[in-house]
N, C-alpha and C positions, 0 to 999 in steps of 0.2 A: 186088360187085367193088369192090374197094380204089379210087382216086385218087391218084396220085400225081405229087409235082410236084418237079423237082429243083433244087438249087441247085449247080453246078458240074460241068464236062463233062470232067475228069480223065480218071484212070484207071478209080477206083471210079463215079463217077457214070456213065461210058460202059460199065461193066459192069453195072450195075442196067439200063439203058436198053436194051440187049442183052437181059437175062433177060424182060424185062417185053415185048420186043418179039417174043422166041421161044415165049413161054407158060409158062417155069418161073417164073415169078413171076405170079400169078394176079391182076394189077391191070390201070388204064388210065394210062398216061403222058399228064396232061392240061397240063402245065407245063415247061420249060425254060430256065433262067436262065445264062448267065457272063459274065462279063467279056469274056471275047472276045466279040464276036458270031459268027467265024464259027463256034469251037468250040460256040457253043450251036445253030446251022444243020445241023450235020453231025447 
């Protein structure tokens, strides 16, 4: 299984993070980074 780590809680980044969190996207979300803090919390 893949690792994955994101940089930015947008649009697209909170839709990888969605995919990877329902299983269409076969990895583990092991990282989350933004400039906001809370946008990287949510």
């Amino acid at each position: 299984m893949k690792k994955i780590g994101l940089l930015g809680c947008g649009t697209i980044g909170t839709q990888i993070a969605l995919a990877i969190d329902s299983g269409a996207i076969p990895a583990k979300l092991t990282h989350v980074f933004d400039s906001s803090e809370n946008a990287a919390a949510a």
